[in-house]
Phi, psi and omega in degrees: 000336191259348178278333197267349168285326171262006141330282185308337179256358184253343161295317164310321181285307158352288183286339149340297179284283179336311181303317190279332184320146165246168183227183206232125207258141172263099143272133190272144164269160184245144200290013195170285192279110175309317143358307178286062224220131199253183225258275185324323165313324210292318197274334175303337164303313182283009186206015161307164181240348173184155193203120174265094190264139170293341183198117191284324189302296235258034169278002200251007151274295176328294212310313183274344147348298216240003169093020198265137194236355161322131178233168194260148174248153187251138161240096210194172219257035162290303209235030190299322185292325182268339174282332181300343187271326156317338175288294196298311130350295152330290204298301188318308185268041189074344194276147192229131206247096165265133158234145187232162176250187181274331161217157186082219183242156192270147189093011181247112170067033172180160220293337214298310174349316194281298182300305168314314181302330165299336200270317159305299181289352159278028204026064168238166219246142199232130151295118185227149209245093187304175196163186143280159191212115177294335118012274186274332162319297167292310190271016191264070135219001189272322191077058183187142186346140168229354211256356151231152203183127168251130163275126175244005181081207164275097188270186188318170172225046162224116198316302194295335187274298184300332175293327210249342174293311175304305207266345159301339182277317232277336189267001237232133192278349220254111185279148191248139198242129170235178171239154157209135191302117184306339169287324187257017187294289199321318173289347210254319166334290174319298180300321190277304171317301197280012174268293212257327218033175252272083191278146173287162184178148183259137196235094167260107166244153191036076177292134188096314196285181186265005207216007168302130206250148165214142171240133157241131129149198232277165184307331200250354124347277175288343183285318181306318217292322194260359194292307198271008204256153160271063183324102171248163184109167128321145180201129176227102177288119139282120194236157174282184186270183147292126232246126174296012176249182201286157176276158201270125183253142170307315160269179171290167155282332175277358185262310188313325193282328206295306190294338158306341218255305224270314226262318189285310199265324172318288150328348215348089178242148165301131208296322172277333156311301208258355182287306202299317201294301163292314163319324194274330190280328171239028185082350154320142176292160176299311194278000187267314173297323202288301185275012163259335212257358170271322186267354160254334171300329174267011176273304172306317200314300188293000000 
C-alpha cells in the first residue's frame, strides 16, 4: 500500500514537472534575402526568452531586421556538450527557447539534431517554426525528380572516404542533393563524373542572395565551368539518380574490353584504380567499368 502511495506521487510530481516545462521552438531562418522571413518566426523570436543561435554575432543582424530585443546564447558544435545542459535547464523551469541556425531551417546539417533529441528525452516538448531550407530551395528549382529524393549533407572532405561515400549512392534511382564548401565544389565534380557518370545536375550558389548563381548541365560541364574560376559561397549541388539507359560510350566493348585487359595485366592496376581511371577519362558510369573490369579479372585468374 505505501509502495503504491509513492508510487502514485512521484507520478504526479512527474506530470508536474512537465506541466511546468517550456518549449523548444526550431525556427526556420531565411538562407540569405532577410526578407524571406515568416510572420510567425518573427513573432515566436519576439516573444521567446531566449534564442540559441548557431552563431549569436552572426544573428544579430536578423534580430535587428525585425526589432527582436531577445536574448542570445550562441549553440554550435565547439560548444554544444557545455551549453545543452544549460539550455535544458532554462526549457525545464519553463522558459520558451527558440532556436536558429545560421540559415535555413535548424536541426539540418548542423548540432541543433542533438538538442532537440536531448529535449525529447526530458519530455520537453519541441516545436518547428516552417520556413526556409536550401534543400527544398534547390531542389523545387532544379527541374529534375522531387517526388523521391536523397540529402546527403556534407559529404567527407577527405578525397578517398568521399569517393567511397559516392560510389554507395552511385545505383540509387533518387536525385541527390548535397552541400559543399566552395574551395572542394571542383574536386567533389571531378569525383561524381568518374564515379556517376556525366549525369545532368544543378550547381546553386548563394540562394537568394545578391550575387546568386545557378549552373545547369552534364557533370562535365559544370566541372569545365568552376575548374578555373574562384568559386565563393554557399553551394547546394543537384544531381539527377541514376537512370536504367544506357551510357553513352566514347569507344566500342571490344576497345573497352582490350584497355581493361591492358591496365590489369600490363599495368598491373586495381579494378577501382582502372573503374575511377576510365570513368573519368571517358565519361563512363564508375559501376559499369567497375563489374566488367572485376568479371575479366576473374576471368585471367581462372
Amino acid at each position: 500500500m505505501l509502495i503504491g502511495t509513492m508510487d502514485t506521487a512521484n507520478l504526479e510530481q512527474v506530470k508536474s514537472e512537465k506541466a511546468i516545462c517550456g518549449t523548444l521552438y526550431m525556427v526556420a531562418t531565411p538562407v540569405g534575402n532577410l526578407e524571406d522571413m515568416t510572420y510567425r518566426a518573427v513573432k515566436v523570436l519576439q516573444n521567446a526568452d531566449l534564442i540559441v543561435a548557431e552563431s549569436a554575432e552572426h544573428s544579430r543582424r536578423l534580430c535587428a531586421h525585425y526589432n527582436i530585443r531577445t536574448r542570445l546564447t550562441s549553440y554550435n558544435q565547439h560548444n554544444h556538450k557545455a551549453k545543452a545542459p544549460k539550455i535544458l535547464e532554462q526549457l525545464r523551469t519553463g522558459r520558451q527557447v527558440a532556436l536558429i541556425t545560421c540559415a535555413g531551417t535548424p536541426g539540418i546539417s548542423d548540432p541543433g539534431t542533438l538538442l532537440v533529441s536531448q529535449a525529447f528525452e526530458q519530455g520537453i516538448k519541441v516545436l518547428p517554426i516552417p520556413g526556409a531550407a536550401a534543400v527544398t530551395l534547390a531542389l523545387s528549382a532544379a527541374g529534375l525528380r522531387s517526388d523521391c529524393f536523397y540529402f546527403g549533407g556534407f559529404l567527407s572532405p577527405r578525397p578517398g572516404k568521399r569517393r567511397k561515400e559516392l560510389q554507395t549512392l552511385a545505383t540509387m534511382p533518387w536525385t541527390l542533393v548535397f552541400y559543399e564548401a566552395p574551395q572542394r565544389l571542383a574536386a567533389l565534380l571531378t569525383d561524381l563524373l568518374a564515379i556517376m557518370g556525366d549525369r545532368l545536375g544543378v550547381i546553386w550558389r548563394e540562394m537568394t542572395k545578391m550575387h546568386e548563381e545557378a549552373l545547369r548541365g552534364p557533370m562535365s560541364a559544370l566541372r569545365e565551368q568552376v575548374r578555373d574560376r574562384d568559386i565563393k559561397g554557399e553551394i547546394t549541388l543537384v544531381i539527377a539518380g541514376a537512370t536504367a539507359e544506357p551510357v553513352k560510350r566514347c569507344f566500342s566493348d571490344d576497345e573497352l574490353i582490350g584497355r581493361i585487359r591492358k591496365m590489369l595485366e600490363k599495368e598491373r592496376k586495381g579494378v577501382k584504380e582502372i573503374a575511377t581511371s576510365l570513368a573519368l577519362e571517358k565519361g563512363l558510369a564508375y559501376r559499369q567499368v567497375y563489374k566488367l573490369a572485376l568479371a575479366l579479372k576473374e576471368k585471367i585468374k581462372s
